[in-house]
PDB file of the backbone (N, CA, C, O) and the ligand in Angstrom, with CONECT records:
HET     ZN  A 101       1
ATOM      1  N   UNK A   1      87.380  90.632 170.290  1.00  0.00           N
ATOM      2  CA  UNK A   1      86.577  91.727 169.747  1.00  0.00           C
ATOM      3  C   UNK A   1      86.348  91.518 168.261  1.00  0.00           C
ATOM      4  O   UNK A   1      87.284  91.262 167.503  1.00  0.00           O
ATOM      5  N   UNK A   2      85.004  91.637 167.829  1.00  0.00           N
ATOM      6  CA  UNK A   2      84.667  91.620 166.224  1.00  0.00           C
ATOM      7  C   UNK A   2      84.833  92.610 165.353  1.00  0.00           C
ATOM      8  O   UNK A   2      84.166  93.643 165.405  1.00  0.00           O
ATOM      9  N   UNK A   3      85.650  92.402 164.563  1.00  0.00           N
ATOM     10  CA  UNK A   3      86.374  93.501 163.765  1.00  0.00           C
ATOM     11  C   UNK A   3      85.242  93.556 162.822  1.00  0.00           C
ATOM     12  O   UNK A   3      85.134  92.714 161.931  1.00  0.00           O
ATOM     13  N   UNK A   4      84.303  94.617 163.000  1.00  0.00           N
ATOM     14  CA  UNK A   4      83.157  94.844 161.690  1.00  0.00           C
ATOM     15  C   UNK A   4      83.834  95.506 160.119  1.00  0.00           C
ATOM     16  O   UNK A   4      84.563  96.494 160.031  1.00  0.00           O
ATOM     17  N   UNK A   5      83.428  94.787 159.172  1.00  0.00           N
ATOM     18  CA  UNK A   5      83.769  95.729 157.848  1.00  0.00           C
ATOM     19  C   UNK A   5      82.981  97.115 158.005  1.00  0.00           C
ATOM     20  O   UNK A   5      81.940  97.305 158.634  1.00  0.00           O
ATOM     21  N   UNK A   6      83.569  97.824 157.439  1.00  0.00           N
ATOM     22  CA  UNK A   6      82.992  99.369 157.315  1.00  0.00           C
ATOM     23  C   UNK A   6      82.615  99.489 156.150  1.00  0.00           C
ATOM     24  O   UNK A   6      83.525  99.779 155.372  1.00  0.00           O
ATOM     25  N   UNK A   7      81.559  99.373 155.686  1.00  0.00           N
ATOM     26  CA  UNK A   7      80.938  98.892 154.671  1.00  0.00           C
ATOM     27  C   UNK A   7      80.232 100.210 154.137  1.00  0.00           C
ATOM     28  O   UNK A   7      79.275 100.615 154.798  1.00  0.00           O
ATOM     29  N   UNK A   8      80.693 101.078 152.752  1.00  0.00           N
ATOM     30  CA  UNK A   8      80.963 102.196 152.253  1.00  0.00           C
ATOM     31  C   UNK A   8      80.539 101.729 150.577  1.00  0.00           C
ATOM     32  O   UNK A   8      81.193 100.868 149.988  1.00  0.00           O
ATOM     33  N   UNK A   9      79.309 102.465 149.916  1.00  0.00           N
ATOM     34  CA  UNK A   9      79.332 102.442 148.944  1.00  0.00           C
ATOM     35  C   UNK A   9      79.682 103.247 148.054  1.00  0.00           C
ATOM     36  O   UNK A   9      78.923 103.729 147.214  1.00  0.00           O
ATOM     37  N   UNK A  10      80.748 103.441 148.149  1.00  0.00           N
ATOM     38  CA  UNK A  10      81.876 104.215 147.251  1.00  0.00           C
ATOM     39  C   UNK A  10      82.696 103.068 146.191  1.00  0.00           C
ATOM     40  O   UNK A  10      83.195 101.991 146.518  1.00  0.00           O
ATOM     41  N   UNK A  11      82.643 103.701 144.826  1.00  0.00           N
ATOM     42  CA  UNK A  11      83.741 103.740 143.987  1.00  0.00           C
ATOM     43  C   UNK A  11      84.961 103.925 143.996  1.00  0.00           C
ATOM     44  O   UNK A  11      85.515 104.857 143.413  1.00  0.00           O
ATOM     45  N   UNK A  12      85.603 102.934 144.757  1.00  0.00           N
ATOM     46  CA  UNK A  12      87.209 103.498 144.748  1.00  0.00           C
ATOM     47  C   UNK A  12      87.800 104.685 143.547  1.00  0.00           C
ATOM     48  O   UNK A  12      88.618 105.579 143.763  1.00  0.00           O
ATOM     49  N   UNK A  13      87.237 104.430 142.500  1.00  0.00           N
ATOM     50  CA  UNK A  13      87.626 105.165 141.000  1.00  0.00           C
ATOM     51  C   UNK A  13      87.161 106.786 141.289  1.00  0.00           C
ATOM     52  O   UNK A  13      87.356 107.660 140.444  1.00  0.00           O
ATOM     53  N   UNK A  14      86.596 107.019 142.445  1.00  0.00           N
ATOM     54  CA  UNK A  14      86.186 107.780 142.212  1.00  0.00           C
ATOM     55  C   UNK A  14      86.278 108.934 143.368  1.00  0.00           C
ATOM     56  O   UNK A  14      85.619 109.956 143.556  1.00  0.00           O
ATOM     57  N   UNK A  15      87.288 108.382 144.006  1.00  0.00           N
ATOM     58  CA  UNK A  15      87.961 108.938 144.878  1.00  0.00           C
ATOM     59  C   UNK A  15      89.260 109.949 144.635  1.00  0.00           C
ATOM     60  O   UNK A  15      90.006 109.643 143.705  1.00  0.00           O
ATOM     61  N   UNK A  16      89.484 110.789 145.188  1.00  0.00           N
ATOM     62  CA  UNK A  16      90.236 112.024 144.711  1.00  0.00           C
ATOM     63  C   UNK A  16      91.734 111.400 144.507  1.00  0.00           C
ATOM     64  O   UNK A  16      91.732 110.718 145.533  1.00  0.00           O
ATOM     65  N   UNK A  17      92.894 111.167 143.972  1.00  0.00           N
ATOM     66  CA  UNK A  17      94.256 110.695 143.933  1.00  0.00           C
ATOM     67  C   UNK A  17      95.244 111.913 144.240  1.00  0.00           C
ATOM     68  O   UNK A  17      95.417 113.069 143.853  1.00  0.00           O
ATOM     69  N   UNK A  18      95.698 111.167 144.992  1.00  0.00           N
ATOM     70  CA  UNK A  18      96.909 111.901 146.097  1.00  0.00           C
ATOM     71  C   UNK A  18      98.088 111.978 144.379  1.00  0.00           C
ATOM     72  O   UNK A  18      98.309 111.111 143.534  1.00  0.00           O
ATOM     73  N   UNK A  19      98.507 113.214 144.484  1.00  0.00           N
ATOM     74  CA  UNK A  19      99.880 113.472 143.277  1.00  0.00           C
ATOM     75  C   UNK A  19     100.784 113.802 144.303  1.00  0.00           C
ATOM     76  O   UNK A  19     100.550 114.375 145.368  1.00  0.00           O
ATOM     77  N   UNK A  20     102.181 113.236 143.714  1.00  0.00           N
ATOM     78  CA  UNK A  20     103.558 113.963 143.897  1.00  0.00           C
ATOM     79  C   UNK A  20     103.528 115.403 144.361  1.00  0.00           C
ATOM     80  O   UNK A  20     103.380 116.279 143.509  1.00  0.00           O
ATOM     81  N   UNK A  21     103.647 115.701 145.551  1.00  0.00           N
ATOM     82  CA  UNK A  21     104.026 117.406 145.557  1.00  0.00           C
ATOM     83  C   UNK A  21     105.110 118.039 144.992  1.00  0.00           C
ATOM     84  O   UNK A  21     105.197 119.266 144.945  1.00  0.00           O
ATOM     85  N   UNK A  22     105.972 117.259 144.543  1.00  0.00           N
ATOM     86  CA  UNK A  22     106.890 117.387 143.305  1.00  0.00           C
ATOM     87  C   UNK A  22     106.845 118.197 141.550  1.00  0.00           C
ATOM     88  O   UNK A  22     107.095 119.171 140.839  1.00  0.00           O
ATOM     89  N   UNK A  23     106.099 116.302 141.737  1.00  0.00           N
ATOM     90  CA  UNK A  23     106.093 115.947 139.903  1.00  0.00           C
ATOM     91  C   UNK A  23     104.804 115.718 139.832  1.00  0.00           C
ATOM     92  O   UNK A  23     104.328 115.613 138.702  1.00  0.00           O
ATOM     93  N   UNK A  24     104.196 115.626 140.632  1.00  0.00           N
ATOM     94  CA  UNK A  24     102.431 116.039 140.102  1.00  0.00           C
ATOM     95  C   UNK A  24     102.255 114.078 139.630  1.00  0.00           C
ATOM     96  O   UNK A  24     101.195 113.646 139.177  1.00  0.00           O
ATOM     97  N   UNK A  25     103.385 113.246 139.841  1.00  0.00           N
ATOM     98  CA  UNK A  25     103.078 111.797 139.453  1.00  0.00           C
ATOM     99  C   UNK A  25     102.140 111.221 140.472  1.00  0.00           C
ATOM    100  O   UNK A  25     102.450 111.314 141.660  1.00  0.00           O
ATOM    101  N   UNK A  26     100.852 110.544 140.065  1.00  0.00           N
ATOM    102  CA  UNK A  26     100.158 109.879 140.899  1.00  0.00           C
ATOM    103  C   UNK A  26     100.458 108.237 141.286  1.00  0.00           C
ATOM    104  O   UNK A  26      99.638 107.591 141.939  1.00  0.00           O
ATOM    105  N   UNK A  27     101.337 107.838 140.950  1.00  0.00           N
ATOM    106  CA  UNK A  27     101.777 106.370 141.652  1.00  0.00           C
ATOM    107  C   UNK A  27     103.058 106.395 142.453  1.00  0.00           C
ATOM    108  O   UNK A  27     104.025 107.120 142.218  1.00  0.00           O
ATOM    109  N   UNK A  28     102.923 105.365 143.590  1.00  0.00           N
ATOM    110  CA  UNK A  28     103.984 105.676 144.721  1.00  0.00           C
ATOM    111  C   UNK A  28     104.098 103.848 144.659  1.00  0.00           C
ATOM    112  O   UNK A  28     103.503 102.823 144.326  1.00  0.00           O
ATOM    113  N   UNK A  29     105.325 104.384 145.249  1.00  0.00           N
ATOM    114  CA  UNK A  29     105.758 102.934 146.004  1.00  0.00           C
ATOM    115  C   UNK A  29     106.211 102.639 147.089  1.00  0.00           C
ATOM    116  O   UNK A  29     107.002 103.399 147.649  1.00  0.00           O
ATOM    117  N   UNK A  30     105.820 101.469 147.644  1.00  0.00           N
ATOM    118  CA  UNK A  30     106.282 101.492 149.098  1.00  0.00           C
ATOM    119  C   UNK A  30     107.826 100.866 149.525  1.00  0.00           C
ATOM    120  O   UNK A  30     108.185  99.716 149.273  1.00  0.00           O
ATOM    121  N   UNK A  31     108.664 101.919 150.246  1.00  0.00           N
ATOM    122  CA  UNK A  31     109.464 101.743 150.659  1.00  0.00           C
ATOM    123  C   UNK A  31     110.112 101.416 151.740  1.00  0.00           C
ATOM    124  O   UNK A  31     109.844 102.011 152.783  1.00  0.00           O
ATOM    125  N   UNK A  32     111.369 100.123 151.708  1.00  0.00           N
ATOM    126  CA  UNK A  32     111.946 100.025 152.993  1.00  0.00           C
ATOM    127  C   UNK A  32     113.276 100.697 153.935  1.00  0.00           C
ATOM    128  O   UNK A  32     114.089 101.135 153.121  1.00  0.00           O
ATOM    129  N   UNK A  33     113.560 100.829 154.760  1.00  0.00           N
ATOM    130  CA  UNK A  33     115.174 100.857 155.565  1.00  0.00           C
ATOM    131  C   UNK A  33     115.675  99.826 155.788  1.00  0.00           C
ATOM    132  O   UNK A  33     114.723  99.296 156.362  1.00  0.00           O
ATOM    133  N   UNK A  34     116.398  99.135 155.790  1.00  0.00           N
ATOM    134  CA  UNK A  34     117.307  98.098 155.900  1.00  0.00           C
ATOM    135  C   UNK A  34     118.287  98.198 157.151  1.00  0.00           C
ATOM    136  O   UNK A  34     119.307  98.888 157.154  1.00  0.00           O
ATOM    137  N   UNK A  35     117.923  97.561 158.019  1.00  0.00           N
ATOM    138  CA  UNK A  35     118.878  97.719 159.533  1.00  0.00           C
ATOM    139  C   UNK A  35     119.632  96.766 159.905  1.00  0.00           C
ATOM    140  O   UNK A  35     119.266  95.596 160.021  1.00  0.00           O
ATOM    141  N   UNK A  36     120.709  97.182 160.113  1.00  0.00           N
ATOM    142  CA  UNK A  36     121.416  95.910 160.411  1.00  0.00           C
ATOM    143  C   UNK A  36     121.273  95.815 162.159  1.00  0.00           C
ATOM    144  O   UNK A  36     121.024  96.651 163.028  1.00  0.00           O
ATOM    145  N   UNK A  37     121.607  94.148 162.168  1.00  0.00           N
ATOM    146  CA  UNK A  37     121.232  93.538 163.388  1.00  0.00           C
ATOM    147  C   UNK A  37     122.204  92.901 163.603  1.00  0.00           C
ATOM    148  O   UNK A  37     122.549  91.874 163.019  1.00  0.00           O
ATOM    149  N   UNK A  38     122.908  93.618 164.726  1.00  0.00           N
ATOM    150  CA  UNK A  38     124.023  92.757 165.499  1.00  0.00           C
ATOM    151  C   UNK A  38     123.674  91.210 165.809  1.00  0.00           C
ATOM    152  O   UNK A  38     122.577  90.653 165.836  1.00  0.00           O
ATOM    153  N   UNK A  39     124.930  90.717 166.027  1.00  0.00           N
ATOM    154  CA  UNK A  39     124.757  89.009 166.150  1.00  0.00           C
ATOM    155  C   UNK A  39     124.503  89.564 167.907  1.00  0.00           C
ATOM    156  O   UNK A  39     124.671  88.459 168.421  1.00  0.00           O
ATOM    157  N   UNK A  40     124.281  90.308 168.857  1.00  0.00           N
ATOM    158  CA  UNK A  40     123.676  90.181 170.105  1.00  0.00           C
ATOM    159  C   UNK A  40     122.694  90.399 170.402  1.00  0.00           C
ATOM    160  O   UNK A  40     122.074  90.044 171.404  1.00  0.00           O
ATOM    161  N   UNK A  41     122.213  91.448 168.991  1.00  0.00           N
ATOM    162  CA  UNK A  41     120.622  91.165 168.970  1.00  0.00           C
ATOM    163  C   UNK A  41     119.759  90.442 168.458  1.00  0.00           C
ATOM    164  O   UNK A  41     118.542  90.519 168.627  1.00  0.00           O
ATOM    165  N   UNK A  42     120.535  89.462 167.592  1.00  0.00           N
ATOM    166  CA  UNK A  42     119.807  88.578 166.718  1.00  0.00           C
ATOM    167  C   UNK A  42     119.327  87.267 167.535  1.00  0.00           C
ATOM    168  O   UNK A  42     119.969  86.791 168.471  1.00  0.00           O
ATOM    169  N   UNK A  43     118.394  86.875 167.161  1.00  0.00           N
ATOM    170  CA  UNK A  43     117.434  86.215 167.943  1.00  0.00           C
ATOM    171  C   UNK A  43     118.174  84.236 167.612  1.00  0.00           C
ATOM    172  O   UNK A  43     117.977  83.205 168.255  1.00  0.00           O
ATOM    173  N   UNK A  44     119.084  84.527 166.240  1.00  0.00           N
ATOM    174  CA  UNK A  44     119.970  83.135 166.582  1.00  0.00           C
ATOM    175  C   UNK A  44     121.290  83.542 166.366  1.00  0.00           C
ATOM    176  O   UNK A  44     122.002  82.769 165.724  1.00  0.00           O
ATOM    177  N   UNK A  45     121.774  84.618 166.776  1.00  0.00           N
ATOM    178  CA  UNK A  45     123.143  84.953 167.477  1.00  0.00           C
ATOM    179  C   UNK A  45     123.860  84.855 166.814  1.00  0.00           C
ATOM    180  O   UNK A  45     124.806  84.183 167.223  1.00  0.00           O
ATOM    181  N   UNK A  46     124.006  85.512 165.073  1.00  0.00           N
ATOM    182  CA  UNK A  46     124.737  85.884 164.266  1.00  0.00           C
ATOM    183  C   UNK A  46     123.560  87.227 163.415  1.00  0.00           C
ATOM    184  O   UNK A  46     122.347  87.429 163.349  1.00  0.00           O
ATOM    185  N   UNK A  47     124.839  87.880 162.892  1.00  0.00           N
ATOM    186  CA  UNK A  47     123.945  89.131 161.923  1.00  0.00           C
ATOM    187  C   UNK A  47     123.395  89.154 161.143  1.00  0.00           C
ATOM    188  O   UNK A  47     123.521  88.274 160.291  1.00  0.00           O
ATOM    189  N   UNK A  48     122.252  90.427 160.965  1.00  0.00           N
ATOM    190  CA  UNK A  48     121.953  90.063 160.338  1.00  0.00           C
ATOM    191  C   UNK A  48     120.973  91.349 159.670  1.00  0.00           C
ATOM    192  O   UNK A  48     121.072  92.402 160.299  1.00  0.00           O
ATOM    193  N   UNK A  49     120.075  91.373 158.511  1.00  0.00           N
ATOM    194  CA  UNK A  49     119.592  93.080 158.023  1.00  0.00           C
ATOM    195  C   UNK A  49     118.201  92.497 158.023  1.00  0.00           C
ATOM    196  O   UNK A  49     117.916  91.442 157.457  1.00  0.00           O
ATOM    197  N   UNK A  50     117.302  93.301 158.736  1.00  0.00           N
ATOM    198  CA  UNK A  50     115.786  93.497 158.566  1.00  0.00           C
ATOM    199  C   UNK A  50     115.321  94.831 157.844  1.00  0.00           C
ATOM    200  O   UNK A  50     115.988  95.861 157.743  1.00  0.00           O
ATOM    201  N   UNK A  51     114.314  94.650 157.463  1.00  0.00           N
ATOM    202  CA  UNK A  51     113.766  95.895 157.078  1.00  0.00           C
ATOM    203  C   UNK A  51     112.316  96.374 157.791  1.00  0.00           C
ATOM    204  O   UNK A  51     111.525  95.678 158.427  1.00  0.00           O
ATOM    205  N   UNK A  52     112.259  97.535 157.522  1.00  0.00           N
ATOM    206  CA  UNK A  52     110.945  98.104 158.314  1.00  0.00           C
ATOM    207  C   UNK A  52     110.641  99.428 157.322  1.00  0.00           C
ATOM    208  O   UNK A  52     111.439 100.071 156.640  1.00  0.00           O
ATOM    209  N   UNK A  53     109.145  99.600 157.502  1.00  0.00           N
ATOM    210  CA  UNK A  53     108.602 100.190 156.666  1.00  0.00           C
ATOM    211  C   UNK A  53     109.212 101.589 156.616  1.00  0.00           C
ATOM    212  O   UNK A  53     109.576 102.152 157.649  1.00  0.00           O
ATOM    213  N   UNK A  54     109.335 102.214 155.258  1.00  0.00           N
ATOM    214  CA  UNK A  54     109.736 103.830 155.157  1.00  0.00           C
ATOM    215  C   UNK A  54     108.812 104.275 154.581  1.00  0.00           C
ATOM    216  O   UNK A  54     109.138 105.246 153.899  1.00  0.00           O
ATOM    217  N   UNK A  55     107.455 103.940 154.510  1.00  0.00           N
ATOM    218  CA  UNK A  55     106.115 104.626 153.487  1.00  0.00           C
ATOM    219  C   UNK A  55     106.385 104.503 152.151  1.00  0.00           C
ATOM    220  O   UNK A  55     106.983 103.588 151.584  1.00  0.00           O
ATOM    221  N   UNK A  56     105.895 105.500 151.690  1.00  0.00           N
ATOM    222  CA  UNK A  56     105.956 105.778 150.337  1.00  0.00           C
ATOM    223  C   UNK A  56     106.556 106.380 149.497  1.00  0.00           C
ATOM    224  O   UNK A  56     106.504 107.539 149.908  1.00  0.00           O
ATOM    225  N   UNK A  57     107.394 106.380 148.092  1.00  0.00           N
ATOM    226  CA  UNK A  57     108.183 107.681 147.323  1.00  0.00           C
ATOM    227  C   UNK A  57     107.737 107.487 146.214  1.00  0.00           C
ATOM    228  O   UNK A  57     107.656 106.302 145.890  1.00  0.00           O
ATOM    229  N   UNK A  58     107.326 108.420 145.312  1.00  0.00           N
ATOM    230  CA  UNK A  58     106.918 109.158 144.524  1.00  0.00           C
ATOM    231  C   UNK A  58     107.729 107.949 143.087  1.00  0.00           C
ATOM    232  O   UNK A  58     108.924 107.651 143.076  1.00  0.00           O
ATOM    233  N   UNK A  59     106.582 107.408 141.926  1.00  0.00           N
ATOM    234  CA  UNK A  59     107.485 106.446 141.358  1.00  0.00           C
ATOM    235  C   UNK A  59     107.915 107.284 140.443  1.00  0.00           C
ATOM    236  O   UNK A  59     108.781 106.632 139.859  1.00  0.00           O
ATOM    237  N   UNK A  60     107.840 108.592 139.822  1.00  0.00           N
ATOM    238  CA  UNK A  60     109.008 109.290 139.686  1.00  0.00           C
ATOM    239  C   UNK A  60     109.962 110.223 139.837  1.00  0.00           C
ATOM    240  O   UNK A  60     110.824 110.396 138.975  1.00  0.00           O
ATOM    241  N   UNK A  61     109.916 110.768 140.711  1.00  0.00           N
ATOM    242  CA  UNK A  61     110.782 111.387 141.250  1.00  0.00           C
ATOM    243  C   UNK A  61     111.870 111.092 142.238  1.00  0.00           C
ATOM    244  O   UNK A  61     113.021 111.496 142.404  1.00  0.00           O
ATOM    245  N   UNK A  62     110.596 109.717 143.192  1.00  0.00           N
ATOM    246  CA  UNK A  62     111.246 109.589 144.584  1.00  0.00           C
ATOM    247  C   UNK A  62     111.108 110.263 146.175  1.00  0.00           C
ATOM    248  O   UNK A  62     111.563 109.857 147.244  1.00  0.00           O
ATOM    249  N   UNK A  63     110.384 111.315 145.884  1.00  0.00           N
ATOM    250  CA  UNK A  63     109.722 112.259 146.661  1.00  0.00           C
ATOM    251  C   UNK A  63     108.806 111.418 147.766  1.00  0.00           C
ATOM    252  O   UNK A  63     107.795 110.767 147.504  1.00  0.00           O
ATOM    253  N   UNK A  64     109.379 111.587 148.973  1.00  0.00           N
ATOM    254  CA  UNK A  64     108.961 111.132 149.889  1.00  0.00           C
ATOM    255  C   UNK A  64     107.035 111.436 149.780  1.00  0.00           C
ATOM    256  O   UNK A  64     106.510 112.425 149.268  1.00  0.00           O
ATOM    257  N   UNK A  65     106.573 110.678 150.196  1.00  0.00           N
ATOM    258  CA  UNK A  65     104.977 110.915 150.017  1.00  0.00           C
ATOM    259  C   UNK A  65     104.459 111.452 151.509  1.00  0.00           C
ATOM    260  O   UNK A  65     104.968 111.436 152.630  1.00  0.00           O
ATOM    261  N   UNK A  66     103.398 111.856 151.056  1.00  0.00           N
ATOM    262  CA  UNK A  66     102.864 112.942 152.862  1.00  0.00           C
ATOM    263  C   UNK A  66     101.588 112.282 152.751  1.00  0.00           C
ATOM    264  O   UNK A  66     100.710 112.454 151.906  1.00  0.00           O
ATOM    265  N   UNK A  67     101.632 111.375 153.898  1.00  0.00           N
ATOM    266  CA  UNK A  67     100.387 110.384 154.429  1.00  0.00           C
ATOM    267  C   UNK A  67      99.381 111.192 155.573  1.00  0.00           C
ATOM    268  O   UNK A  67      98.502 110.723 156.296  1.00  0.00           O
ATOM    269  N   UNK A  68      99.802 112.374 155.454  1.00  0.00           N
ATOM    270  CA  UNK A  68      98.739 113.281 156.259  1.00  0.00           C
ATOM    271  C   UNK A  68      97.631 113.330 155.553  1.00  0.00           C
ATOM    272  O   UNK A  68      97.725 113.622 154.361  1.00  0.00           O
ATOM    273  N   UNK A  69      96.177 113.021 156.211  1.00  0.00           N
ATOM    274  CA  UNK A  69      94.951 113.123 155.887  1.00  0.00           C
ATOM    275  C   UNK A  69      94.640 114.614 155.269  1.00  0.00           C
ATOM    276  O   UNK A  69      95.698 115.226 155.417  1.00  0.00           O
ATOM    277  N   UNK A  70      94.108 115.096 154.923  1.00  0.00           N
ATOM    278  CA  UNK A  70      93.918 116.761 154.114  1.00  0.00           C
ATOM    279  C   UNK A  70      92.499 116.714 154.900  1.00  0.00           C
ATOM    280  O   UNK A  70      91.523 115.991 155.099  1.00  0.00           O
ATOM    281  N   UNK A  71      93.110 118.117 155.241  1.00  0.00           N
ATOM    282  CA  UNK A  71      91.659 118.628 155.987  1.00  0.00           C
ATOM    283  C   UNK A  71      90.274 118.878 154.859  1.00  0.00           C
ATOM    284  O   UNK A  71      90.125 119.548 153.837  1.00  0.00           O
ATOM    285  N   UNK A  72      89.257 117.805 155.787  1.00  0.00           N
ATOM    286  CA  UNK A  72      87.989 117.828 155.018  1.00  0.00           C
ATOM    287  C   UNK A  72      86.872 119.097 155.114  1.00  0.00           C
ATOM    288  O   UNK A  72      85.701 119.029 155.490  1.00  0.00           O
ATOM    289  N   UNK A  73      87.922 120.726 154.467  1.00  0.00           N
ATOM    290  CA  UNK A  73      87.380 121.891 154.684  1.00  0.00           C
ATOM    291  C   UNK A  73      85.760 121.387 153.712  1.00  0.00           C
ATOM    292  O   UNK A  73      84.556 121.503 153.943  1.00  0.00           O
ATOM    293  N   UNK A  74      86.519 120.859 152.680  1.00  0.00           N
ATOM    294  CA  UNK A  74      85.284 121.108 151.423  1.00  0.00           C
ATOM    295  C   UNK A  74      84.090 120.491 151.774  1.00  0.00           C
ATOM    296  O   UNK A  74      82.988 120.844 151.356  1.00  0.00           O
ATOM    297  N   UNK A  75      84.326 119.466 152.627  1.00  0.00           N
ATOM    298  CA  UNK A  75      82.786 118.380 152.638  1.00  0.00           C
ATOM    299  C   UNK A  75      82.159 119.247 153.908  1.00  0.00           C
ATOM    300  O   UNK A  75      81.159 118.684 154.354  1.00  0.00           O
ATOM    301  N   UNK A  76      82.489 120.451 154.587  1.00  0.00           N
ATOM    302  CA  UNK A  76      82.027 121.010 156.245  1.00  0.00           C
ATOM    303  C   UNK A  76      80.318 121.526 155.991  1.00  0.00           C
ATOM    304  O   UNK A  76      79.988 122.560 155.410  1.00  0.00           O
ATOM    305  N   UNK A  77      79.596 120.740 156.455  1.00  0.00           N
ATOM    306  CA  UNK A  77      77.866 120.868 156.287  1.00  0.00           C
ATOM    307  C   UNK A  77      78.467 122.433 156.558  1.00  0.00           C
ATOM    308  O   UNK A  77      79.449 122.838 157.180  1.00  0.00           O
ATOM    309  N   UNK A  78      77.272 123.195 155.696  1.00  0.00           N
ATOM    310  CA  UNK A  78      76.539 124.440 155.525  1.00  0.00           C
ATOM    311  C   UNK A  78      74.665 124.778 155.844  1.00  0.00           C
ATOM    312  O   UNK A  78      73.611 124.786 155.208  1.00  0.00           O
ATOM    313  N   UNK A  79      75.181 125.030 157.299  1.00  0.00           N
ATOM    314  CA  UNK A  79      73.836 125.504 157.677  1.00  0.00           C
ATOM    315  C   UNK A  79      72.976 126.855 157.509  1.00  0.00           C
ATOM    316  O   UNK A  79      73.219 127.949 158.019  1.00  0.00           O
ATOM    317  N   UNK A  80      72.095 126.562 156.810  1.00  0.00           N
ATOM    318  CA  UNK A  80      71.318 128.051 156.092  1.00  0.00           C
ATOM    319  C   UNK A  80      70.653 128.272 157.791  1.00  0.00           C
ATOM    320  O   UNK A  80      69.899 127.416 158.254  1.00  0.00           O
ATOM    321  N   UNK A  81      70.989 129.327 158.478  1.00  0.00           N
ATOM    322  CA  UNK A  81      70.542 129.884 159.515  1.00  0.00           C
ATOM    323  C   UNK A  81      69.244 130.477 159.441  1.00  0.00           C
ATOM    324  O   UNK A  81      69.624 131.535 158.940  1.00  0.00           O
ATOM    325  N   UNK A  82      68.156 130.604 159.535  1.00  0.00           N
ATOM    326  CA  UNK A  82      66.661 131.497 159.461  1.00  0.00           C
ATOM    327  C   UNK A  82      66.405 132.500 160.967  1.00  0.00           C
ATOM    328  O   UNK A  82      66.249 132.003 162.083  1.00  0.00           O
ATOM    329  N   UNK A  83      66.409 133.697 160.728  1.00  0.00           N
ATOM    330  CA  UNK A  83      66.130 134.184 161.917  1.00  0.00           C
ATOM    331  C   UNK A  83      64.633 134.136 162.165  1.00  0.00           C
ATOM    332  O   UNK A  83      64.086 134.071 161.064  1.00  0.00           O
ATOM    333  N   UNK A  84      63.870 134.139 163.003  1.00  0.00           N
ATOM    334  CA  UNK A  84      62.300 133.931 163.368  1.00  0.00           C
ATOM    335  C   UNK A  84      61.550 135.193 162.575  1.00  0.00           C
ATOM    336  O   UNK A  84      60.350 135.052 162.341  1.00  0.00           O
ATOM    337  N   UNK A  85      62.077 136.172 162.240  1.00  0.00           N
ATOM    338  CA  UNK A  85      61.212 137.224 162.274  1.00  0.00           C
ATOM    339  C   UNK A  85      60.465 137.345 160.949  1.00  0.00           C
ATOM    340  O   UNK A  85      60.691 138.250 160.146  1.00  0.00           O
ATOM    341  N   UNK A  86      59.314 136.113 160.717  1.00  0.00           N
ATOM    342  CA  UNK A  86      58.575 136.380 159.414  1.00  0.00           C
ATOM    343  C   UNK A  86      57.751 137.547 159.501  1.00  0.00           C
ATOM    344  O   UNK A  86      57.083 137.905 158.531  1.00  0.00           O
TER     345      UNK A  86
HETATM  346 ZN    ZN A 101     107.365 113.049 142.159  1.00  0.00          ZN2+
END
């Protein structure tokens, strides 16, 4: 299957920035968990620590980040209704 670009002439710059629900800080970083892996699950049969993604925390506070989309109330078309009766 052909993965098409979605090809958007938008300004990244000019896109709204997600803040800290905290500290109101707008840069995050992405964070890991660190799991340890038994030598019976390890794929050459000694232990061992992987990591897997934990999203994002807040670069100052630490504040877990909320990757929920925000409802697009503001952009909802506004239809001017006309009743017939000129
Ligand atoms: Zn913060």
């Amino acid at each position: 299957m052909e993965q098409k670009a979605f090809k958007m002439q938008v300004s990244l710059q000019s896109l709204p920035m997600r803040k800290c629900a905290c500290c109101g800080e707008a840069k995050f970083i992405p964070s890991v968990n660190l799991r340890e892996v038994s030598a019976l699950l390890s794929p050459n049969g000694k232990p061992g620590v992987i990591f897997t993604d934990a999203g994002f925390i807040c670069a100052t506070c630490g504040e877990q980040a909320d990757l929920t989309p925000q409802d697009d109330k503001s952009v909802g078309i506004v239809s001017e209704e006309r009743d017939g009766n000129i």
